[in-house]
N, C-alpha and C positions, 0 to 999 in steps of 0.2 A: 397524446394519449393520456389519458386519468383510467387510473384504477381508485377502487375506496374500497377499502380494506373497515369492516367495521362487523360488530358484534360484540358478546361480554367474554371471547374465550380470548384473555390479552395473553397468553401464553403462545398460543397459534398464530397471534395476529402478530407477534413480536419474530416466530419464528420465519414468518411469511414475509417480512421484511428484511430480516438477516438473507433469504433466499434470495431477493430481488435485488440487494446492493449485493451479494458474490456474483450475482451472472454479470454486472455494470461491470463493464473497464473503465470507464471515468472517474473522476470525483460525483462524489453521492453529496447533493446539496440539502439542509437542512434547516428549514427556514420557521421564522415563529410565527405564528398565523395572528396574535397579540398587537404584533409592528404592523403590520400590513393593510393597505388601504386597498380599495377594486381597482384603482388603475397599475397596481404593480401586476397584476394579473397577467397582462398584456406581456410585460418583460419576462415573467415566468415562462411563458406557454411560449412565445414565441422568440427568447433571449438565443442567442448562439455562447456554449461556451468555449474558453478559448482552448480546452483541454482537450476536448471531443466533440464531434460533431453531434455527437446526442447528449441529451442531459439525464439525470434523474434528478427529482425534489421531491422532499419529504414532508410534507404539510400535518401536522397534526390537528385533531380539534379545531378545524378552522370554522365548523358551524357556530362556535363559540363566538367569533365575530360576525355579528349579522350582519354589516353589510358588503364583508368580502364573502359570505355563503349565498347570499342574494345574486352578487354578481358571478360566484362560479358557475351558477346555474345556464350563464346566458355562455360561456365558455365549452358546456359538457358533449359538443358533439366537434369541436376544434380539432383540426387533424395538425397535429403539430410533429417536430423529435422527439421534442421532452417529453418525459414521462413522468406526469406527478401523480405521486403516491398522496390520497387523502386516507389518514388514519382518524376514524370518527366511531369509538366503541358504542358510543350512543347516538343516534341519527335521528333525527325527527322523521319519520317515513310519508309526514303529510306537507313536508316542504315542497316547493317547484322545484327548488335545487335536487332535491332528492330525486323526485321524480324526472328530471333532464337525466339525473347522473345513471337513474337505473334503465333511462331507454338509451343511451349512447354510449355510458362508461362501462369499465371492466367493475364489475361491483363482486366481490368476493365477503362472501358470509361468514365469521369462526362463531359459531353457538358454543356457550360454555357447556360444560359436560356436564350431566347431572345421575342422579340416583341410578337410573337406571342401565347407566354406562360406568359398572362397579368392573365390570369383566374388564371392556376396553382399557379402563385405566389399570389395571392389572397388567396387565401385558404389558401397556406400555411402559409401566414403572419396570417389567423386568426387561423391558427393551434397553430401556435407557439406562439400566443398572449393567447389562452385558455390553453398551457400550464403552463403560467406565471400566470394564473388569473388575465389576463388585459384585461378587457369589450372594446373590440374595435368594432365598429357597423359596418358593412357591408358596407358602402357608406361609411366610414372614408379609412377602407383597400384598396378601389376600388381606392379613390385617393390619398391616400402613394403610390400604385404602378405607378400611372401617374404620379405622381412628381418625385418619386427617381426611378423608374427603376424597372429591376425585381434581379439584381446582392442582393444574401440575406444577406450578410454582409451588404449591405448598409440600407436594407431594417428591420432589427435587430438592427442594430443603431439608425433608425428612432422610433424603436416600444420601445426603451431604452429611448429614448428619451423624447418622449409621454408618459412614462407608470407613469409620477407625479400625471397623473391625473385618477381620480378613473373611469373615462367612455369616452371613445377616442371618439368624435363625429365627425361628418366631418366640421363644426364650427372652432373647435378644430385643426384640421389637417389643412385647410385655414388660420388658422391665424399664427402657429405657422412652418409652414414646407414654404417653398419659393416655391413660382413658377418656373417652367423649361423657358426654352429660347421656348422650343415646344411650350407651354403652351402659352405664350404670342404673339407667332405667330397664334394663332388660334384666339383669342381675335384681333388681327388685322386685321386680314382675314375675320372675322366677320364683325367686324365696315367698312371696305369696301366693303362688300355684305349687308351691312342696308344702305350704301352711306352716313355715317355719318364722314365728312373728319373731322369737328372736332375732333373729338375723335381718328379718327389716326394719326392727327399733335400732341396731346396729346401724344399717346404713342408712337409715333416717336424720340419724344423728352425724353421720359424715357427710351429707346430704349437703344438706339444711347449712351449712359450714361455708360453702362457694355458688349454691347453685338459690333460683329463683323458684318457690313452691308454685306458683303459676303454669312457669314453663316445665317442670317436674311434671302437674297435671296430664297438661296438654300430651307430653309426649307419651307417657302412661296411656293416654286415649287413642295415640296413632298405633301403641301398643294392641291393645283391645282389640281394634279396626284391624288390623293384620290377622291377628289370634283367629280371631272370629270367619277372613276369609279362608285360615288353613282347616278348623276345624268344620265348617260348611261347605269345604268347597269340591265336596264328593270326590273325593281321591282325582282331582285336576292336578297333570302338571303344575312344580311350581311356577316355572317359569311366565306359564297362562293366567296362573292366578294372579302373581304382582302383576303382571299388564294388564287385569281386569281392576286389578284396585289400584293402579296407579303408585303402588306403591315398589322399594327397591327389594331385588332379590334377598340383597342379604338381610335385612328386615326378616323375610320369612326363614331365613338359614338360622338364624338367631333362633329364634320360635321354634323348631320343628319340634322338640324334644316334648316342650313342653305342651303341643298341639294333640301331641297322642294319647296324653293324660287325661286331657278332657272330653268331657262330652257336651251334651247341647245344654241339657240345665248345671252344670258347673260354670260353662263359659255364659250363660241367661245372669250367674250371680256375679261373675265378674263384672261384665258391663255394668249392671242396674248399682253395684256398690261403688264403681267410679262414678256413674253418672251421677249419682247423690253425693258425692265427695265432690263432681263439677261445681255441682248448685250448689252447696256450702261453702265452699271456697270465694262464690262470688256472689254472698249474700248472709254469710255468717259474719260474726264477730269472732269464732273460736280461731286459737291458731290456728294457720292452713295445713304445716306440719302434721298436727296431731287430726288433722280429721283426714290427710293421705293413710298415714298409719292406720290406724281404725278401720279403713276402707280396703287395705290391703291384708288386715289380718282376720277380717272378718269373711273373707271369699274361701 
C-alpha cells in the first residue's frame, strides 16, 4: 500500500504521520530518498521484516529524485504489506507518477490554512492551549492569530512562548508579541480617516525605520479595497462581504469603526489620494515616504 501525504500544511502533514507510526507496532523505517536507485524499490515494497510481518517506510521528497519518481509510478497500484508513506509537500500534479499515485494510492491533501480560516485557527489555538492547561482567554487567541498568522507552527511557538504566564490575557499578548506591518497599516489608515496628520508624521516616522514604503502602499490599497467593500456593501453581512472580496474577516473587524464615519465621497477621496500616491511612488523621484504622508493627510 502507498499513501502520499502532500500539500503546503507541513503542520498537519507532520501530525498525520506521528498518527500513522502510533497505530504501527513495528519498527517505523525511514529511508532517504537522495540514496536510492529504482531497483531498491523492489526491496522496499516487497522486503519482509524481521520485526513484523508488516512494514512501514517513510519516504520523503522522493519526486526530488527523478528517476526513483519515474519508477514509483510503475509500483502505484502493488498490493504489497508494507506501507510506504510518500511525504511530497510539493508534487508536480502533471507527473505519470502522480497520476498512477492518485488513481491507485491513498493520496491525502493538508491545504495550508489561510485568511480566511482566522475562526478555525482560533479555536484551535485555544484547543491546543486547553490541552497544555494554558488559561488563554478568548480575545488574547483572537489577537495571536492577527499578529502571527494562522501557519500553526508559528502560532505553537507563540502559545510556547506565552505559556510563563499562568493566564494569557490580551494585555499580555499586546505587550509581549509585536505588531504585524498589517496591523500598523491600519492604525494609519485610521489616523488619516480621524485627519489627525500628527499622528501619521508620528508613525511615518516609525514607519519608515523597519518597513518597505512599497509594501506600506500596497497594503494601504488592500486597506481602501476592504473600506470600500464595508462602506458600499448595503448593510451585507460581514461575513458575505469578505467572501465576496475575497478578502479575511478580520480585515473588515479592523475597519468597522472606521466604515461608519464615511461616506461615498469621503471614501471617493480616499481611493483617488492613494491612487495618486500609487502612480508617484512608481514614477516619481520624490520620497516615497513623504508622498504616503501627503496622501494620508490630505483625505
Amino acid at each position: 500500500m502507498i499513501i502520499l501525504l502532500t500539500g503546503d500544511n507541513i503542520y498537519e502533514i507532520d501530525q498525520e504521520l506521528a498518527r500513522l507510526s502510533a497505530g504501527f507496532e513495528g519498527e517505523v523505517e525511514r529511508l532517504d530518498a537522495d540514496r536510492l536507485e529504482p531497483r531498491n524499490l523492489t526491496d522496499i515494497l516487497s522486503g519482509v521484516s524481521l520485526f513484523s510481518a508488516e512494514r512501514l517506510v517513510i519516504l520523503r521528497r522522493a519526486s526530488e529524485n527523478a528517476a526513483l519518481w519515474e519508477a514509483l509510478g510503475e509500483h502505484a497500484a502493488q498490493d504489497t504489506d508494507t506501507t510506504l508513506v510518500l511525504v511530497e509537500p510539493k508534487v508536480d500534479k502533471r507527473t505519470k507518477t502522480y497520476k498512477a499515485l492518485a488513481k491507485s494510492a491513498d493520496v491525502r491533501v493538508f491545504a495550508a490554512w489561510g485568511e480566511r480560516d482566522a475562526a478555525r485557527a482560533e479555536k484551535w489555538l485555544a484547543d491546543e492551549a486547553k490541552a497544555r492547561d494554558i488559561i488563554l482567554e478568548t480575545a488574547a487567541a483572537r489577537e495571536i492569530v492577527r499578529r502571527r498568522g494562522v501557519e500553526q507552527y508559528q502560532l505553537l511557538a507563540t502559545l510556547e512562548q506565552l505559556s510563563v504566564f499562568s493566564n494569557i490575557t490580551l494585555d499580555i499578548v499586546d505587550t509581549h508579541i509585536e505588531k504585524t506591518p498589517t496591523e500598523n497599516v491600519f492604525a494609519l489608515l485610521e489616523a488619516a480617516i480621524s485627519g489627525d496628520s500628527r499622528k501619521i508624521h508620528t508613525m511615518i516616522q516609525t514607519l519608515k525605520l523597519e518597513n518597505d514604503p512599497y509594501m506600506t502602499m500596497g497594503l494601504l490599497a488592500s486597506q481602501a479595497f476592504a473600506l470600500a467593500g464595508l462602506v458600499l456593501g448595503d448593510d451585507k453581512p460581514q461575513g458575505e462581504i469578505a467572501k465576496d472580496l475575497g478578502v479575511s474577516p478580520f480585515v473588515l473587524r479592523n475597519l468597522t469603526s472606521s466604515a461608519k464615519s464615511i461616506d461615498q465621497i469621503r471614501l471617493s477621496r480616499i481611493v483617488n489620494a492613494l491612487a495618486i500616491a500609487d502612480i508617484g511612488l512608481k514614477s516619481s523621484a520624490v520620497n516615497p515616504w513623504i508622498q504616503i504622508e501627503t496622501a494620508l493627510s490630505g483625505v
